[in-house]
C-alpha positions as semicolon CSV with decimal commas, in nm:
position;residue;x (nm);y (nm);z (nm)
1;X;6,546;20,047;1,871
2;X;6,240;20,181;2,051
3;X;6,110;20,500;1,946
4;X;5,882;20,552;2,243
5;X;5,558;20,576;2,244
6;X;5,251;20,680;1,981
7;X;5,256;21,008;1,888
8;X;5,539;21,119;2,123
9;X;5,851;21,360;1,974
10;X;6,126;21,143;1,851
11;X;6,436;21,107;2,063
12;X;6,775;21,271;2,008
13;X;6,922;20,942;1,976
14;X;6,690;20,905;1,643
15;X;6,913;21,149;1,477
16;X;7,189;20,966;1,545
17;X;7,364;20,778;1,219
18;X;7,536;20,495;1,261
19;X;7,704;20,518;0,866
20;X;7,856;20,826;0,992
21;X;7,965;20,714;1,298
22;X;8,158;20,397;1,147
23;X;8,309;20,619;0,857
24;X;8,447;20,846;1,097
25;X;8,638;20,627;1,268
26;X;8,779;20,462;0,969
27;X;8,901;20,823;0,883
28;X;9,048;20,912;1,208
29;X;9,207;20,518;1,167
30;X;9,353;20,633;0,860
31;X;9,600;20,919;1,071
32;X;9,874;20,658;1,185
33;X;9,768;20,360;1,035
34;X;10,031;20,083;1,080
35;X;10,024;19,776;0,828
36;X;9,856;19,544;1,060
37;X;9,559;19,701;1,072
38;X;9,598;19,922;1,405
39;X;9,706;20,267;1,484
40;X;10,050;20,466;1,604
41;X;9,917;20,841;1,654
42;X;10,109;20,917;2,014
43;X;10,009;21,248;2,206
44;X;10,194;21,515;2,078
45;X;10,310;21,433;1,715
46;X;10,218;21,525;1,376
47;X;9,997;21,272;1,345
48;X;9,826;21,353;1,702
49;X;9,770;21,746;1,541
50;X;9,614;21,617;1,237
51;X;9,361;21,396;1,398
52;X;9,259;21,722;1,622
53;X;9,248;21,939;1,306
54;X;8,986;21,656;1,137
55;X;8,770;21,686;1,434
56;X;8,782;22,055;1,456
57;X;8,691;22,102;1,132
58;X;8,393;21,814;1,178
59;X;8,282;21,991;1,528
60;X;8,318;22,392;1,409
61;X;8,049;22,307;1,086
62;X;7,805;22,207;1,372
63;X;7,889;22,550;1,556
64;X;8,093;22,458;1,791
65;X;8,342;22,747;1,925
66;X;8,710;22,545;1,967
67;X;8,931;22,663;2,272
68;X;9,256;22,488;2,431
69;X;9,389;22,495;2,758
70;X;9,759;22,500;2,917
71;X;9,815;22,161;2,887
72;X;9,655;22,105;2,531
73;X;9,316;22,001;2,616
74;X;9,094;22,077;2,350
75;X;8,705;22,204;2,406
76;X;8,447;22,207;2,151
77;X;8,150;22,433;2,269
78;X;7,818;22,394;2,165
79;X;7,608;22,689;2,312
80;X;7,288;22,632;2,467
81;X;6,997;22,858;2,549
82;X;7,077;22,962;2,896
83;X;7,409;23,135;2,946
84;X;7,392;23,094;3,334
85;X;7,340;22,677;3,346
86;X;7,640;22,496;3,366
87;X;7,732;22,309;3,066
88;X;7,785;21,915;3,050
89;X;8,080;21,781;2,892
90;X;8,140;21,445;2,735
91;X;8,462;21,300;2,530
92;X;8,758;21,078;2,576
93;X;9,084;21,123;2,372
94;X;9,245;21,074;2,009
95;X;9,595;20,938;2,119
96;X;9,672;20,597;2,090
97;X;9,943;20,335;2,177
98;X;10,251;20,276;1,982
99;X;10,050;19,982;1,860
100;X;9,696;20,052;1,920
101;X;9,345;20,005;1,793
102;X;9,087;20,272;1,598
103;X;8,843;20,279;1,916
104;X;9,022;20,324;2,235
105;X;8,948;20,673;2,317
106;X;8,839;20,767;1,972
107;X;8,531;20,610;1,991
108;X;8,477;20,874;2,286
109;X;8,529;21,138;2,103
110;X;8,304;21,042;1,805
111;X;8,009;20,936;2,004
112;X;8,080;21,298;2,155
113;X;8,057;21,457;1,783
114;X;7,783;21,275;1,731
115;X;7,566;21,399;2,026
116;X;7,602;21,740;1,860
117;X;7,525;21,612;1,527
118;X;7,210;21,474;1,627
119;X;7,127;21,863;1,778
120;X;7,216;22,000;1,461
121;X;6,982;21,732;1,276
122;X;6,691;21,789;1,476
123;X;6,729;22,169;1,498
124;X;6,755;22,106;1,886
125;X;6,933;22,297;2,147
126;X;7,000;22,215;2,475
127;X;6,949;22,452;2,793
128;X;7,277;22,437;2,862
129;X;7,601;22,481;2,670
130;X;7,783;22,102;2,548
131;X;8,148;22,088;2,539
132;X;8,293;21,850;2,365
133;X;8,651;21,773;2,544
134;X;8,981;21,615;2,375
135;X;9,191;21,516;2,646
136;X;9,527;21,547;2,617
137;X;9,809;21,283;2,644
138;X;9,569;20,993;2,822
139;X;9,764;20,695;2,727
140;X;10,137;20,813;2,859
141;X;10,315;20,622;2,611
142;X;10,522;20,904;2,505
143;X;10,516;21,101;2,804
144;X;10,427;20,984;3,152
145;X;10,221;20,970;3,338
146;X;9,887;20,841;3,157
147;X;9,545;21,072;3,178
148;X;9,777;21,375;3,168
149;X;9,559;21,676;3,044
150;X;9,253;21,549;3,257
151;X;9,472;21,530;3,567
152;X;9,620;21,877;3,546
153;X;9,268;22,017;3,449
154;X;9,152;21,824;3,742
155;X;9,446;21,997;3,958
156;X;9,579;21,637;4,016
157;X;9,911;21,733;3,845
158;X;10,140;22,053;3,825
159;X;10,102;22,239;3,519
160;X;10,467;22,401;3,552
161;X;10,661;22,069;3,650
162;X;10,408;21,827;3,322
163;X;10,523;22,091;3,111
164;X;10,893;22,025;3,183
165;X;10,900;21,662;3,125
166;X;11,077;21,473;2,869
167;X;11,015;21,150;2,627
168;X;11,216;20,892;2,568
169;X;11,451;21,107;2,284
170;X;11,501;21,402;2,545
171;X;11,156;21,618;2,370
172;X;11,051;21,896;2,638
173;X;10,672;21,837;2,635
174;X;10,617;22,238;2,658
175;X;10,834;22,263;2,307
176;X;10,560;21,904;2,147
177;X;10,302;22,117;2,275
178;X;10,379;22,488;2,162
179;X;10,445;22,284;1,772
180;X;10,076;22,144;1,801
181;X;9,968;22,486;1,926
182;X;10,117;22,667;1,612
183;X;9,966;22,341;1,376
184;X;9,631;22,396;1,495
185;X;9,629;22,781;1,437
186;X;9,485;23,049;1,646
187;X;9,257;22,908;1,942
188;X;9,066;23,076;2,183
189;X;9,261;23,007;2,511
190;X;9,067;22,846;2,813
191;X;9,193;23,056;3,138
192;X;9,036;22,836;3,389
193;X;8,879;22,470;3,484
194;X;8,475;22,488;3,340
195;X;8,235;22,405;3,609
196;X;7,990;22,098;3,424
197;X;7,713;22,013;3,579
198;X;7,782;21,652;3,437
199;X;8,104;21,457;3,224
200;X;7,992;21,192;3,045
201;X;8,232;20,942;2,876
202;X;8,159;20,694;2,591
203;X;8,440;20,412;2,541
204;X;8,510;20,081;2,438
205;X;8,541;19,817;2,713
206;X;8,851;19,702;2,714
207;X;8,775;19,335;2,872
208;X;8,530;19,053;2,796
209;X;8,253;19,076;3,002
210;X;7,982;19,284;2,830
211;X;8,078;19,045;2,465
212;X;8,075;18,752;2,649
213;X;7,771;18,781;2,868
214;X;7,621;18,939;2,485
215;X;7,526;19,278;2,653
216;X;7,505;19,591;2,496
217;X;7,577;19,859;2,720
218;X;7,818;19,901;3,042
219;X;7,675;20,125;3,277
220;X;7,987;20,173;3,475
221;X;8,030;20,273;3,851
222;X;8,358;20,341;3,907
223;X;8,703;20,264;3,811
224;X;8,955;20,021;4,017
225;X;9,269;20,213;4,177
226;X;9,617;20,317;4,031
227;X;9,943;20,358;4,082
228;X;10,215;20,359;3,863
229;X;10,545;20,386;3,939
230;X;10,959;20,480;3,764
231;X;11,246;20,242;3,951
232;X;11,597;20,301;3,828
233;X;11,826;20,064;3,901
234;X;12,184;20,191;3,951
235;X;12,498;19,973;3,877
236;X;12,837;19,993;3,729
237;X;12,944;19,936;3,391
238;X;13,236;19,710;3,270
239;X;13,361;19,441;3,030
240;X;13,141;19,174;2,959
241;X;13,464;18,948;2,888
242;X;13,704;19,039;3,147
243;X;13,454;19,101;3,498
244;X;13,400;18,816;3,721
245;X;13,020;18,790;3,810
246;X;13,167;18,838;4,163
247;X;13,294;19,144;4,090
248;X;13,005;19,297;3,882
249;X;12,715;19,556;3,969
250;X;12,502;19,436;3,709
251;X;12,202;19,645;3,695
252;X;12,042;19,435;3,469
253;X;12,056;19,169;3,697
254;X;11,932;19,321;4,045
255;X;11,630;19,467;3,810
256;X;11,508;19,127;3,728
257;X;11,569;18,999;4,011
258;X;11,384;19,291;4,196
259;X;11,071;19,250;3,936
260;X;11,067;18,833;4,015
261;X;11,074;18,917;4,407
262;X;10,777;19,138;4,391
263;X;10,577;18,917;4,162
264;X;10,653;18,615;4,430
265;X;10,552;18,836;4,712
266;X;10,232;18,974;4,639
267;X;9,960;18,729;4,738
268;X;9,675;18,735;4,482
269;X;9,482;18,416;4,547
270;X;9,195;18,633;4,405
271;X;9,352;18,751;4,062
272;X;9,233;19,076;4,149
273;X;9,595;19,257;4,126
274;X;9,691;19,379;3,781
275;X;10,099;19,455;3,804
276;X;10,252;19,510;3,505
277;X;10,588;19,626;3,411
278;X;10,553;19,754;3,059
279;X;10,853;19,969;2,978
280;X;11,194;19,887;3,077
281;X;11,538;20,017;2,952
282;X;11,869;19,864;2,949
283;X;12,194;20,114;2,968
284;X;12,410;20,187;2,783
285;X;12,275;19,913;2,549
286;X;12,612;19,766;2,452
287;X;12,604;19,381;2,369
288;X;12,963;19,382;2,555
289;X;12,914;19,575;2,872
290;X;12,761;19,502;3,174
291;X;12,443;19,721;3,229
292;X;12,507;20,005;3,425
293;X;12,139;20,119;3,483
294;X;11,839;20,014;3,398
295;X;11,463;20,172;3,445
296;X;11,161;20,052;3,423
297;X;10,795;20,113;3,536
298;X;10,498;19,972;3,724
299;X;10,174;20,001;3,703
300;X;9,972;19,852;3,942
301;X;9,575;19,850;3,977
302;X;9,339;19,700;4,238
303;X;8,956;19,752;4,307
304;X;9,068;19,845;4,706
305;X;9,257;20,111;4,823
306;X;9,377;19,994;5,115
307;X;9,496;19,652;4,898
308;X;9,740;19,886;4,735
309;X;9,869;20,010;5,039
310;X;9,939;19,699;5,149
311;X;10,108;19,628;4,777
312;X;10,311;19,923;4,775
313;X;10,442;19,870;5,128
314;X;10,558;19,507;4,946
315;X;10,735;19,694;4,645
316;X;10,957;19,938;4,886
317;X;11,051;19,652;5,086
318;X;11,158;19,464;4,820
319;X;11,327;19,755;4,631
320;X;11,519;19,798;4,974
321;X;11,687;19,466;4,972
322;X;11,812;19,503;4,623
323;X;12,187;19,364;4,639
324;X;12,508;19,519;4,440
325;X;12,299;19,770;4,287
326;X;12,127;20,122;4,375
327;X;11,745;20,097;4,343
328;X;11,546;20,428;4,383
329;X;11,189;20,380;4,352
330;X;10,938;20,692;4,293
331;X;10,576;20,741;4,317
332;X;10,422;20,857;3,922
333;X;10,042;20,855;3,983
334;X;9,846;20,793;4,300
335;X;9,503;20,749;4,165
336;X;9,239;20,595;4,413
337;X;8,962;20,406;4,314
338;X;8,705;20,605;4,172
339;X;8,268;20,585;4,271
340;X;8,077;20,775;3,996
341;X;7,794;20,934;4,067
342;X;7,499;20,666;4,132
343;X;7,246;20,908;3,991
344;X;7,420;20,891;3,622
345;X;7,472;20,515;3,621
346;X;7,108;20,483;3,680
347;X;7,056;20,705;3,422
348;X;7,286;20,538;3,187
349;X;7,063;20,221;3,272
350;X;6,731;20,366;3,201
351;X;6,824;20,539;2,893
352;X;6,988;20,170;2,765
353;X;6,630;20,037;2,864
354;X;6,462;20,250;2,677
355;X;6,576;20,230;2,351
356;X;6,569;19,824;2,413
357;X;6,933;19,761;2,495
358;X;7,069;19,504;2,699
359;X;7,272;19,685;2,969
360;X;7,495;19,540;3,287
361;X;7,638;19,758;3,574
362;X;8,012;19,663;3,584
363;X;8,340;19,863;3,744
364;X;8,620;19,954;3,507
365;X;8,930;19,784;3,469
366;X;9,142;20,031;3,331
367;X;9,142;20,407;3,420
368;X;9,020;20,682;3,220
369;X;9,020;21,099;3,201
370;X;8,658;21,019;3,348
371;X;8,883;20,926;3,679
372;X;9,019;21,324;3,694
373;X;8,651;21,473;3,634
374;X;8,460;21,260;3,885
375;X;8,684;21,472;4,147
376;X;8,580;21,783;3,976
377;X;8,191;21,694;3,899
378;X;7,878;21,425;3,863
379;X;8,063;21,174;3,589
380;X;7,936;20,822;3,408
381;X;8,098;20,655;3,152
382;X;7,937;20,421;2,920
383;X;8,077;20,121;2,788
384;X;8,017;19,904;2,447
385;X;8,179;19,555;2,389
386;X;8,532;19,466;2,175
387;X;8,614;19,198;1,995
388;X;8,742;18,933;2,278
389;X;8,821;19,191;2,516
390;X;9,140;19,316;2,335
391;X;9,272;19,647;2,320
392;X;9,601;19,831;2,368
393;X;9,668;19,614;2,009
394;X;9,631;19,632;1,642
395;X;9,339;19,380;1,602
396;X;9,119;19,588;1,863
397;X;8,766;19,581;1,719
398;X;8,389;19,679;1,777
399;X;8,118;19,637;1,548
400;X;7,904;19,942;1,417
401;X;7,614;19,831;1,605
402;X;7,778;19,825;1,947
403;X;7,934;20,185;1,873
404;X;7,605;20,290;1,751
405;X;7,408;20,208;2,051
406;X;7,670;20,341;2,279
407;X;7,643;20,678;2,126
408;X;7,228;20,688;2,154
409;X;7,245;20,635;2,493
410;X;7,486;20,892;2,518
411;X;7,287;21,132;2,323
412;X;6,968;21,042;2,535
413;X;7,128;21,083;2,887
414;X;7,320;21,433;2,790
415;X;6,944;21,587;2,669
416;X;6,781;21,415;2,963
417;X;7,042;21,556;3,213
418;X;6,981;21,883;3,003
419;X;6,643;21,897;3,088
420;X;6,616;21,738;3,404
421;X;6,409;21,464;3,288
422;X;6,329;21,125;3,297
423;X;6,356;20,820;3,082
């Protein structure tokens, strides 16, 4: 890594430490550990309360001042000089998939902590105050929808009607979040939405193109469209010995049936449309009864917004012809595709080229919390390569050095936007 030229102050990124960096997420990967290597810490748990309480505890030595929102979205403050500037904010998340990885999100986070470790290292402060956000509930695997806390911060989702939903065991999410509430002790309550001059958000990848074109850092521009969906499928139950399939509403049946029409009818001679169904329940669950209902989701992701027009118009056609069965169909997210702001990704570039890392300017697959904030301010994210382009899985993997370079060009652009500088 560069350190500039002759003579000149060292950079914030200097400060950075990369043994502290990997250690810290091997802790963190500790808090859910499952025996394949990954991680099960979903939004809301025990396990989901102790991982906060780590990284309080890591952020409040440095001086940050914690507070939580409505919705459980934590903020780390790092005061600056100036009381009046509007403070930047970078993060990600510490929830995970049932069978995650020890980056996804975390990494975020970390990089985050580390920003304001390197300011307490070089006895720096910046202008303006640094908050330090944990989003709240950005995978959806317990509760739905995904990017939760950032879209009701981000006024994308009702705070009175999120608080009211349920998981999969009938859990109000208001009671999972008043229980982390009372874990984490007394925090100072954030009223209202900050106004940040900037969000900045470090993460892993999560596809193959920065490992396999052997590039260091994503400077990303935007992130393709979403829009996930719940379709319950309404039969009848009865005896699976005695019912004719003549005679049966087999809910089961119609729900396949419904998934392999839509599949067949969306034309995607471009492999640009991502459509997954990825949770799907069978009722009542008897071996010997014919399925009475069945729901399942769909997420579905494109780079075009009018593309998923033209998808969804396919998926309420087909859910209309559904035969023998009841299909109701119902809109969870509606996230468009998302620009950052051109003026951070070039930043993102020149503070990669500075410090002598390969960097590539590349859209997002997947959607993050940075999706909610670019509606509210300025936002960039930064990506680093995994292993193969896997995550979402146990064997999810980056190596220190990729995690490490991610996090000094974090540290770089946040005290560059500070200052209103250039690299």
């Amino acid at each position: 890594m560069s350190t500039g030229k002759l003579n000149s102050p060292p950079r914030l990124s200097d400060y950075v430490d990369r043994e502290r960096l990997w250690n810290r997420h091997m802790e963190l990967g500790k808090i859910g550990a499952t025996e394949s290597g990954g991680v099960n810490r979903q939004a809301l748990t025990g396990l989901d309360s102790q991982a906060r309480k780590l990284v309080i505890e890591w952020a409040v030595t440095l001086g940050a001042e914690p507070r939580m929102d409505a919705i459980g979205n934590l903020f780390l403050r790092l005061p600056g000089t100036n009381h009046e500037l509007q403070p930047i904010s970078t993060g990600s998340h510490l929830d995970t998939q049932p069978g995650g990885g020890m980056f996804d999100g975390i990494y975020g986070v970390l990089a985050g902590l580390e920003v304001l470790e390197a300011l307490a290292a070089s006895d720096r402060r910046l202008p303006c105050a640094l908050d330090l956000v944990i989003w709240l509930n950005e995978e959806g695997s317990r509760f739905s929808p995904a990017t939760m806390g950032s879209g009701v911060y981000a006024g994308l989702l009702d705070l009175e009607d999120t608080l009211l939903l349920t998981d999969g065991d009938g859990v109000v999410l208001g009671d999972a979040l008043e229980m982390m509430k009372s874990t984490l002790g007394n925090l100072e309550h954030e009223n209202s939405p900050s106004i940040y001059d900037a969000y900045f958000e470090a993460h892993i990848e999560q596809g193959p193109v920065l490992e396999a074109s052997h590039t260091q850092i994503g400077a990303v521009s935007g992130i393709q469209g979403l829009r996930q969906y719940e379709v319950i499928v309404s039969g009848q139950s009865a005896h699976a010995g005695t019912t004719p399939r003549s005679r049966r509403q087999d809910a089961l049946v119609s729900a396949m049936s419904l998934i392999n029409d839509i599949t067949a009818a969306i034309d995607d001679s471009e492999d640009l449309v991502r459509f997954t169904v990825g949770r799907f329940e069978v009722h009542p669950g008897s071996p010997n009864t014919v399925p009475s209902k069945v729901i399942f989701n769909i997420d579905l992701r494109h780079p075009d917004d009018d593309r998923l027009e033209e998808i969804e118009k396919i998926i309420v056609q087909c859910t209309g012809r559904v035969k023998t069965c009841r299909a109701d169909l119902q809109c969870l997210i509606r996230s468009p595709v998302t620009h950052f702001d051109e003026g951070l990704v070039r930043l993102i570039e020149s503070a990669a080229k500075a410090l002598e890392f390969s960097v590539k300017t590349l859209p997002s697959g997947a959607t993050h919390d940075a999706s909610s904030m670019a509606r509210l301010c300025p936002t960039v994210m930064i990506f680093v390569p995994c292993r193969d382009g896997v995550s979402h899985h146990e064997s999810e993997w980056a190596e220190p050095e990729h995690l490490w370079a991610g996090a000094c060009v974090l540290a770089d652009a946040i005290e560059a936007r500070a200052n209103e500088t250039d690299l």
